[in-house]
N, C-alpha and C positions, 0 to 999 in steps of 0.2 A: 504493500500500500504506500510505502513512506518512497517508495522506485516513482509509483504512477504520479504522486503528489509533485515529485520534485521534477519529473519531468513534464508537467503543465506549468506550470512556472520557469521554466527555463522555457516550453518555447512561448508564451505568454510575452518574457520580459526581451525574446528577440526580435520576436513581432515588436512591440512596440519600439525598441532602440532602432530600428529601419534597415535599411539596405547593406548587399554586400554581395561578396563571394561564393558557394558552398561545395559540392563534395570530392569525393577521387570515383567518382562512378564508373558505370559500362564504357565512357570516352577513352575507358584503359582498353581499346580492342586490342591490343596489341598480344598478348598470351593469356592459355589458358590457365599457366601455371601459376597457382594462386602465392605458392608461397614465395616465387620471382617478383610477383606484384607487391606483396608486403615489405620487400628490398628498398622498392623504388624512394628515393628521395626527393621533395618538388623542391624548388628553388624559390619558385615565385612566393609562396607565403614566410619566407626568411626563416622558419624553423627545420633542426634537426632531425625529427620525426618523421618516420616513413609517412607512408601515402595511407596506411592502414588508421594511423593514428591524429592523419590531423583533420580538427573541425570544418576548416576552411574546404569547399567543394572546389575541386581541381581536376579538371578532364585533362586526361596524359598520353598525349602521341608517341612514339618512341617507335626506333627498333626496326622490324618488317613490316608496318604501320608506315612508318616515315618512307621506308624505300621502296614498299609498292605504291604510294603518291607521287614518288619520284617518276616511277616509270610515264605515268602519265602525262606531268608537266616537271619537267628537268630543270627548268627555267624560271620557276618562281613557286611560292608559296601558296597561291590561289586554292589550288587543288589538296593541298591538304588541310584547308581551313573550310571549304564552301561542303565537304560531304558532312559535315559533323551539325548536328541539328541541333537549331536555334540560332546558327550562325548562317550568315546569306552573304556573298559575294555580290556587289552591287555595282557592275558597269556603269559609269558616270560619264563616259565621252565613246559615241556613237563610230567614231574612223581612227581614234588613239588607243583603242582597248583601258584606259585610266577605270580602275577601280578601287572600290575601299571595301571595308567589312564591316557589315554589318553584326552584333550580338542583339536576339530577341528585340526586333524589329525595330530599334533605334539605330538613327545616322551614325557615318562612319566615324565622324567627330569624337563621337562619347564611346568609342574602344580604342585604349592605348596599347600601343606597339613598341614590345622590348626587345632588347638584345642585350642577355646576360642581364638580364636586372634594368640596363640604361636605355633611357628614351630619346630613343634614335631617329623614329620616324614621325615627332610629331610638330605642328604648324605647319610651317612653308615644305617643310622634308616630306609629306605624308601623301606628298604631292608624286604620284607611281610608284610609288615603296612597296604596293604588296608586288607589281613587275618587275623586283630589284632586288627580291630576296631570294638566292637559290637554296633548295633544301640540304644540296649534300654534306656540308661542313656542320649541317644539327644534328645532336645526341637527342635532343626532347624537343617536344614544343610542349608547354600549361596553359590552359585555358581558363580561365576567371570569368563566370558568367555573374554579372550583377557587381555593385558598385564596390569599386577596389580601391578609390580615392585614396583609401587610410595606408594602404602600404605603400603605394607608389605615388602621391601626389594627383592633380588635377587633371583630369581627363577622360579616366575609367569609371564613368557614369556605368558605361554598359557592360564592359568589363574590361579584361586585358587579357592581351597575348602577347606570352615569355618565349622569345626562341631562345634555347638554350644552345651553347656550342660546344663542340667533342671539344677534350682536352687532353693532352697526352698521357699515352699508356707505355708501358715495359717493351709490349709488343706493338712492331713497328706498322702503321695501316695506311699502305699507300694504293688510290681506288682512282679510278678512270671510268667518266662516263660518257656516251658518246650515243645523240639518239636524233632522228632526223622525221620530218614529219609529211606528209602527201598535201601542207598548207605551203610548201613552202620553208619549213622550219628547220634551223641545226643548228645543235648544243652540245658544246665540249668542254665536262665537269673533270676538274683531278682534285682531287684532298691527298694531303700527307699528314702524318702523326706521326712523331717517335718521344720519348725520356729517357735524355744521355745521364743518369746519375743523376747531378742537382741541375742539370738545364734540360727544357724541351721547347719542343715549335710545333707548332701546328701550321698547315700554308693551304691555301683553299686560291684554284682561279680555273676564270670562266669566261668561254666565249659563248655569245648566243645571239644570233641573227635569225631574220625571217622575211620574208619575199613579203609585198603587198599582196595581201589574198582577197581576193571575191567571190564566192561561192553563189550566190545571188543573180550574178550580173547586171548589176544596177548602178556600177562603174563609183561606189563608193567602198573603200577598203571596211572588210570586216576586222581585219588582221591588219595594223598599219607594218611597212619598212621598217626594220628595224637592226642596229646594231649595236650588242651591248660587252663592255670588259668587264671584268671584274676580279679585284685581287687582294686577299684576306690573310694577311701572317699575324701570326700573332708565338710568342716568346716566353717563355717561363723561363723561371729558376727558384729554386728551393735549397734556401741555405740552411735550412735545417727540417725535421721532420714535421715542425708544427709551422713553418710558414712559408707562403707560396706568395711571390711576385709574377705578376705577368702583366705584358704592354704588346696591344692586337693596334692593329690599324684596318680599318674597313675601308674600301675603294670602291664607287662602280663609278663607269662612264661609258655614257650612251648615246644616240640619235635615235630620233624617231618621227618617222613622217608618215600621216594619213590622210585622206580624203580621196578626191576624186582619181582613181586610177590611170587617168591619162595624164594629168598634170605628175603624179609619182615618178610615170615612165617618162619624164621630161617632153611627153608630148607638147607641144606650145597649139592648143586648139582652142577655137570663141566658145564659150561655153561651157569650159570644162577649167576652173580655173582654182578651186575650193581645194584646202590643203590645210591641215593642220601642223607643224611641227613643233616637237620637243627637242631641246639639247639640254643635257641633264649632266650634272658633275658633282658626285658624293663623295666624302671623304669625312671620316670619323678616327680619331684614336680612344683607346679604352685600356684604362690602369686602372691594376688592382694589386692591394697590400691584403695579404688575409694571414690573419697569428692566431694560432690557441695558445694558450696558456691556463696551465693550473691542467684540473680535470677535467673543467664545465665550460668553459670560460672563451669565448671569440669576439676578437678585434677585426675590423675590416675596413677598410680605406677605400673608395674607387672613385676614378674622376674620368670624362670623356670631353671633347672639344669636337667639334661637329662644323662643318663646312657644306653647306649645299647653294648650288647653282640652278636654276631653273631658267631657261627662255623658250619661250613659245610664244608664236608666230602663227597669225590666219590671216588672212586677205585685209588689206587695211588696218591690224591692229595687233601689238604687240607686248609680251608680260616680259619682264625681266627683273626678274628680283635674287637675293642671295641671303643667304639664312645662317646668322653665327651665332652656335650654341654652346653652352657648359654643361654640364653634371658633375655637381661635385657631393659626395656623402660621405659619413660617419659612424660606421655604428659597434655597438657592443653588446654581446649576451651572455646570459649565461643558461648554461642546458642542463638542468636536473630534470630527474626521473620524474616529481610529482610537480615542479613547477619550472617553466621557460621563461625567461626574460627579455624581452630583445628592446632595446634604445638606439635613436640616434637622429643625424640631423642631417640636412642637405641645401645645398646651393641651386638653384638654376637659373640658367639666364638663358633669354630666347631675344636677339636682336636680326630684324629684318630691315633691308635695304633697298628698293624697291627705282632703276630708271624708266622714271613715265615716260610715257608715248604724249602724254597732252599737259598741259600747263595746270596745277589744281587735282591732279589722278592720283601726287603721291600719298604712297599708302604706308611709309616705312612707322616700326613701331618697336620699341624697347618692352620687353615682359621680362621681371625678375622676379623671382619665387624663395621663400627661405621658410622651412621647414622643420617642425617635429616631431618625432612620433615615439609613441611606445605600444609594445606589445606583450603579452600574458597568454599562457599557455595552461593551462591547469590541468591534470588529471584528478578530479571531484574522485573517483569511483573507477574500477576496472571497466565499466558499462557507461562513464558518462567524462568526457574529456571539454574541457568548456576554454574557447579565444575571445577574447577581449583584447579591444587594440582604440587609441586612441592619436590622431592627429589634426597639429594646428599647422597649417599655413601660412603666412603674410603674403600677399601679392602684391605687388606693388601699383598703384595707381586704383586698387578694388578692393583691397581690406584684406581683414581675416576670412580664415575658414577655417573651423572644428568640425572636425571628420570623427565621430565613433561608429565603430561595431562589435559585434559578438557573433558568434559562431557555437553552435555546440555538436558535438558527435556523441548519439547514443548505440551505444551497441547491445540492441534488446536479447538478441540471441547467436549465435556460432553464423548464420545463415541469414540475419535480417540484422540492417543497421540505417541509421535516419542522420540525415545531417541537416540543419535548421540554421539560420545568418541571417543578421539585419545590418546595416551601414548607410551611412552616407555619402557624396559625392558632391563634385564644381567643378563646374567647367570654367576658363578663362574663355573673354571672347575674341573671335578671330574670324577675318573674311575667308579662313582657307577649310570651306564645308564639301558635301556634295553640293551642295545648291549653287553656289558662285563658280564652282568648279566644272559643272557643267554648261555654263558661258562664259566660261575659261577668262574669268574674273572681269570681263567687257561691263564697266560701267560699273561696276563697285564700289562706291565711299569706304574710306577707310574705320576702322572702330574710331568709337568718338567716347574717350574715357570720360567726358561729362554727365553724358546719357547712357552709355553700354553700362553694364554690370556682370557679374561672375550669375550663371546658372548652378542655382542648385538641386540634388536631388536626394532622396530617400527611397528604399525599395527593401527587399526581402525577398530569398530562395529558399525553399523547404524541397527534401525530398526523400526517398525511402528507395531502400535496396535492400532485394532479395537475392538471392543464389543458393543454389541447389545441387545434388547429381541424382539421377532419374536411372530406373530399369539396370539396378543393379551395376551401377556408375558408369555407364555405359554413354548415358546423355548428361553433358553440361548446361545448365537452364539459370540465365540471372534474367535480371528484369529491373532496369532505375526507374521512376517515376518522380517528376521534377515539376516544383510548380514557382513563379515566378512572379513578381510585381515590380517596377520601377514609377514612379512620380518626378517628373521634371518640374520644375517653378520658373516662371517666363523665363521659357526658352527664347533663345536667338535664333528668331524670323527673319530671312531677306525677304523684304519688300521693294515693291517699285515706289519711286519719287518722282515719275514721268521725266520727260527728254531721254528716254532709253536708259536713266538711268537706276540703283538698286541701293538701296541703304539697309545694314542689318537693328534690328529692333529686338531689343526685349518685352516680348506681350504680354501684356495683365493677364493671360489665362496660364495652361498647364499642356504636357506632353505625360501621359499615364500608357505605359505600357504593361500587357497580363497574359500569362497562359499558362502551357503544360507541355513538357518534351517527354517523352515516354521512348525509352529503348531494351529491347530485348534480345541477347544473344542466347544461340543455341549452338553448343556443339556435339558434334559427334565422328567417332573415328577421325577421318580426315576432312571431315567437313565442320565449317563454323557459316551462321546465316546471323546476322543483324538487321533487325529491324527495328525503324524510327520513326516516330511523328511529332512533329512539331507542331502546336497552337500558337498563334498569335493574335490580340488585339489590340494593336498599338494607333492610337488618338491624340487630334492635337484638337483643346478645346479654349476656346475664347472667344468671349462677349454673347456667351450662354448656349454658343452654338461649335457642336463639333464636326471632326473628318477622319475617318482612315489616313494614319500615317500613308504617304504616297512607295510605290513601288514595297509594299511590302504584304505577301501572300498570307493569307489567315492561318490557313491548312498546305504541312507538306509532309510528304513523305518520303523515307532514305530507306533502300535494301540493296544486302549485298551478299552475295552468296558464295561463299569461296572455298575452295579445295586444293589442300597442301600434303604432298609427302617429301618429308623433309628433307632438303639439300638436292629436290629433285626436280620437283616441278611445283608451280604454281599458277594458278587462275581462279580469276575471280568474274562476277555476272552483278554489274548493280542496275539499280534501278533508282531513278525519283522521281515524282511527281509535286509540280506546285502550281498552286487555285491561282484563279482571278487575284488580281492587283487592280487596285484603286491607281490611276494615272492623273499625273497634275492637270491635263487639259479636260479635266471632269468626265474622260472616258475609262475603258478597264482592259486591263488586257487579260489575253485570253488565256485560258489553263493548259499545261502543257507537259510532257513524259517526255526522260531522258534516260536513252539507256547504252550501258557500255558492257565493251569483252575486253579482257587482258588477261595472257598466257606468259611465263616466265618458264625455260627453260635452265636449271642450274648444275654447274660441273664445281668441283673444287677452286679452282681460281678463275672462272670468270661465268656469265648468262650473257641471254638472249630472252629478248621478250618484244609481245609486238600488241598492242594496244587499239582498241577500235573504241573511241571516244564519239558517242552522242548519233552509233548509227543508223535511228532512225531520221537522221538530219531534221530532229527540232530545233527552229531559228525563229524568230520574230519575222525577217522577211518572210517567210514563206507565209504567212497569217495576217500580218498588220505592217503601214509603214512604220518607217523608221525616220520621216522628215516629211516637211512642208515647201511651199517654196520650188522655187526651180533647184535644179542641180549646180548652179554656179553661187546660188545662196541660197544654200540650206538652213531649212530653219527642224533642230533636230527634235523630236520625241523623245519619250524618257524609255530608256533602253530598260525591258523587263524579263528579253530571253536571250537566251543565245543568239549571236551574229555569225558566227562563222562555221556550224551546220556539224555535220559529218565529218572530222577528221582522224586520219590512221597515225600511229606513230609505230616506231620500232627504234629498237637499239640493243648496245652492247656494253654491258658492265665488265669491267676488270680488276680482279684485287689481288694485289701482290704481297 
C-alpha cells in the first residue's frame, strides 16, 4: 500500500512540476540482448548510470541500428532520425533539399542539435546541418523527447538530439564506405580509430556529391547539385588513468545548386532562369579536460568555437551572413550508489554578421547566455529511482530563465517499468525558423529586442514498458507506450507587414502540442518486426481561435520487418504510412505509403548491400503541385512528401 501511495505522489508532483525528457524504451532497436542493453551508458543526461537505471526517457540508436541507416543514406543523418516515431523530417526548401527535425509535431526550432554534448548546429548553423552530418564517425545517437532546456540550455523545447562520437579503442578500426545511387549520387566515407598507450586519434573524411535529379520532369531539381568535403580528426591523450584530454576539429564545405534544370546545366534559355544556390563553410573545434578523482568524484572542462558561413543566392536576391560561436562549461559530480550529484556552469555566445543586399535589411545580432544548473539522482527504493535537476539562465538582452524538472523510474516488476518527467523550457528569439527559411529569409526584419521576448514552455512525458518471452522463450515481445504534452507561451509568429515584407511577433495566444507513440517489437529466431504509431495534435491558438500546427500529420505509422543470420546476411522490409496535413495555403495534403527493401551481404572484412528506397515512387509530384506561378518565378508550396520518388542505392563497406 505504502508502494501505490508513494507512487501517486510522485507522479502527481511531476505532472505538476511540467515538462521534460523520459525513458530508455523500444528506441533501443538495436539488440535483443537485454543484459548488452543494461551496459549501455547515455551521455546526454550527464549521469553515470546505465540506461536500465536512469529516470530521464532516452531513445538509443547504436551499433547495427546506426549502420543499417547508413546503408540507406551515407551522406547525412536524415534517415536515421525520420524512421523513429514522433520524430518527422520536415523538407523546408522545394529545389535545395534544406530540412530540419521535427520532435512531436513542433518546428524545427524547438529540437536542439548536439555533438558530444556541444551545440553545434544551432541559429544561423542549423541552416543544412541535418545534410552535413555523416553517420559513420557515430558510436550512439540519444534522443530526448520533451523539454531538455534544464540540461543543455535554450532551445530543447521539443527535445534534443546527442550524436555521440567513437573514441579510441586498443583495437585499431579502420572502415571504408563507398555507395552510389540510380539519382545520380556518390559517397566516399573512411573512419580510423586507434590508442597508442597515452595518445589516440580518431580521423573521419568524406566526399559526397550528386547530379541535379528530376524524376518528375517538370524541369525543377528534386535533388539539387551538389558537392560536399568533409574532414573530422580529433586527438586524445591520457596522462594518467583517470584523465583524458582531447581536441576534435569539425570541417565541412560544400556547394549546392537547385532549381530549374536547365539553368543547373548552364543552359542560358528565356524562361528557365530560377536557381537557388548554397555555399556553405563549417568549421568547429571541441576541447575536452575530463579527471576522476577520489572514488565518486568527476571534473570536466569542454569548450568549442564555431565558424559558419552561409551564402545563398536566387534570382535578384541574396543572404550572406556568418555565424561566430563559443561553448564554454564547467562541471562537477559526484557518483554514489544511492545518490548523484552533478553541478556546473556555462558560457555561450552566439554572434551573427549579416552583408545586406539592401540598405535597412541588416539583421546582425549578439546572443550571450550564462548558465547554471544542478542535478540529483536518487535511488528512493530498488523499484523507485527519482531526477530532479534544476536551471537558471541569464540571457542577455531577455532576462532570466529557471528551468526545473523531475523524472522518476518505477520499476513495478522484472518485466514492467514506467518512467514519468515534467520540465520546462525557452527558447531565445531568432529569424532562423522553418518559416523565414522557406523564403530563404526574403524580406525578414531583424529580432527587435524591444518587443521580441524569450518563448516559454512546460510539458510532461509518461510512459510504460512491458517485455516478455513467449512459447517457451522462443518469442521476444516488448511493447513502450508513451504519452506526451508540450505548452508553448507566445510563441514566435512571422507575420507579414505588407510591401512583401515579414516581421516575427510574439502572440498573446499558445502553441499546445499532445499524443501517444506506441511501439512494439517482436522477435523470433532470426527474425525481429517493429511496429509504430504515432498521434499527434499539435495547435496554435490565438484571439480565441485555433489551427492544426501546418505540415504536421495527426496519425503515422512505422514497420519494419527484418531478418538477420549473423555475420551473414541481412535484410530488412519497412513500411510507413502518414495522414493528411493541414497546409499553410488553407488546403491539405494528401495521405501517403512509403515503402522500402534492403539486403546486406557480409564476409569477414568487408559487405555489399543494395537498397530500394520509396519503390512504390510516393512523391508529392505525382498527386499535388509543388509551386504556383510560372517556372521562371516560382512561387513554392509547403513541401509534405517526398520529391524525389523511387531511388536505388548500392554499395561497398570495408573494414580493416
Amino acid at each position: 500500500m505504502q508502494k501505490i501511495a508513494l507512487l501517486v505522489l510522485v507522479m502527481l508532483y511531476a505532472g505538476h512540476t511540467q515538462a521534460q525528457n523520459t525513458t530508455d524504451t523500444t528506441s533501443v532497436y538495436e539488440t535483443d540482448k537485454t543484459q548488452e542493453m543494461e551496459e549501455v551508458v547515455i551521455s546526454s543526461t550527464r549521469s553515470s548510470r546505465t540506461i536500465k537505471d536512469i529516470p530521464t526517457r532516452v531513445e538509443f540508436i547504436a551499433g547495427e541500428e546506426l549502420d543499417e541507416k547508413a546503408n540507406m543514406k551515407p551522406g547525412d543523418i536524415r534517415m536515421v532520425l525520420s524512421e523513429s516515431t514522433g520524430i518527422q523530417v520536415q523538407t523546408t526548401s522545394a529545389t535545395s533539399a534544406n530540412a530540419s527535425i521535427r520532435i512531436q509535431g513542433l518546428d524545427g526550432r524547438y529540437t536542439q542539435i548536439l555533438k558530444d554534448g556541444f551545440p553545434l548546429y544551432s541559429g544561423a548553423s542549423s541552416g543544412l546541418g541535418l545534410l552535413q552530418i555523416p553517420p559513420l564517425d557515430l558510436k550512439q545517437v540519444e534522443v530526448i523527447k520533451g523539454a531538455a532546456s534544464t540540461l543543455y540550455g535554450g532551445g530543447a523545447i521539443a527535445g534534443l538530439v546527442n550524436l555521440i562520437s567513437k573514441t579510441p579503442k586498443d583495437e585499431q578500426e579502420l572502415k571504408f564506405h563507398l555507395n552510389g545511387t540510380s539519382a545520380g549520387g556518390f559517397d566516399v566515407n573512411g573512419f580510423y580509430s586507434k590508442k597508442f598507450g597515452k595518445t589516440g586519434a580518431t580521423i573521419f573524411a568524406a566526399h559526397n556529391r550528386n547530379a541535379a535529379y528530376d524524376p518528375a520532369g517538370i524541369d525543377l531539381s528534386a535533388i539539387p547539385k551538389f558537392e560536399r568535403f568533409t574532414f573530422n580528426p580529433r586527438f586524445f591523450v591520457y596522462p594518467n588513468s583517470n584523465t583524458t584530454i582531447s581536441l576534435g576539429v569539425n570541417t565541412a564545405f560544400e556547394n549546392r545548386i537547385g532549381g530549374d534544370m536547365h539553368f543547373i546545366k548552364n543552359k542560358n534559355e528565356t524562361g528557365h532562369s530560377y536557381f537557388e544556390k548554397n555555399k556553405t563553410q563549417r568549421m568547429s573545434t571541441q576541447f575536452l579536460f575530463d579527471h576522476i578523482f577520489g572514488n565518486h568524484e568527476h571534473f570536466i572542462v569542454k569548450n568549442s568555437v564555431s565558424y559558419f558561413n552561409r551564402k545563398l543566392t536566387t534570382p535578384g536576391y541574396a543572404f550572406d551572413g556568418t555565424q561566430y560561436s563559443t561553448f564554454t562549461e564547467a562541471s562537477y559530480a559526484n557518483h554514489g550508489d544511492k545518490l548523484e550529484w552533478i553541478a556546473g556552469a556555462n558560457l555561450w555566445t552566439d554572434q551573427f554578421k549579416e552583408k545586406p543586399l539592401a540598405i535597412g535589411q541588416k539583421r546582425d545580432y549578439n546572443l550571450n547566455t550564462l548558465g547554471a544548473f544542478a542535478q540529483n539522482t536518487w535511488k528512493a527504493a530498488e523499484w523507485l529511482h527519482i531526477e530532479t535537476g534544476l536551471r537558471a539562465d541569464y540571457v542577455m538582452d531577455y532576462g532570466m530563465a529557471f528551468l526545473p524538472r523531475i523524472s522518476a523510474l518505477l520499476k513495478l516488476s522484472p518485466t514492467f517499468t514506467s518512467r514519468i518527467g515534467g520540465g520546462m523550457g525557452y527558447k531565445a528569439p531568432t529569424i532562423f525558423t522553418e518559416e523565414s527559411e522557406r523564403i530563404q529569409y526574403q524580406g525578414v526584419s531583424g529580432i527587435d529586442k524591444d518587443k521580441n521576448r524569450l518563448e516559454h514552455s512546460y510539458g510532461g512525458n509518461w510512459d510504460v514498458n512491458y517485455q516478455t518471452r513467449l512459447f517457451n522463450d522462443q518469442l521476444n515481445f516488448s511493447i513502450n507506450q508513451l504519452f506526451f504534452y508540450t505548452y508553448i507561451t507566445k510563441p514566435l509568429i512571422l507575420k507579414p507587414t505588407g510591401n512583401a515584407g515579414y516581421q516575427f511577433e510574439n502572440i498573446s495566444g499558445h502553441i499546445d502540442t499532445r499524443g501517444s507513440e506506441t511501439n512494439l517489437k517482436l522477435g523470433y529466431s532470426d527474425f525481429k518486426l517493429f511496429l509504430g504509431y504515432t498521434y499527434t495534435d499539435a495547435r496554435i491558438r490565438e484571439n480565441g481561435r485555433h489551427q492544426q500546427n501546418f505540415l504536421t500529420p495527426k496519425h503515422r505509422i512505422n514497420s519494419v520487418l527484418f531478418y538477420e543470420v549473423e555475420e551473414k546476411w541481412k535484410a530488412g522490409l519497412e513500411a510507413y504510412y502518414f495522414s493528411k496535413q493541414q497546409l499553410s495555403d488553407g488546403k491539405t495534403g494528401q495521405e501517403y505509403v512509403i515503402l522500402g527493401f534492403m539486403v546486406e551481404r557480409l564476409w569477414e572484412r568487408f559487405s555489399i548491400y543494395i537498397n530500394f528506397e520509396n519503390f512504390l515512387d510516393a512523391r508529392q509530384t505525382r498527386f499535388d503541385n509543388i509551386y504556383t506561378g510560372s517556372i521562371s518565378t516560382p512561387t513554392f508550396r509547403d513541401i509534405y512528401a517526398p520529391l524525389d520518388g523511387f531511388v536505388f542505392n548500392g554499395g561497398i563497406k570495408i573494414n580493416l
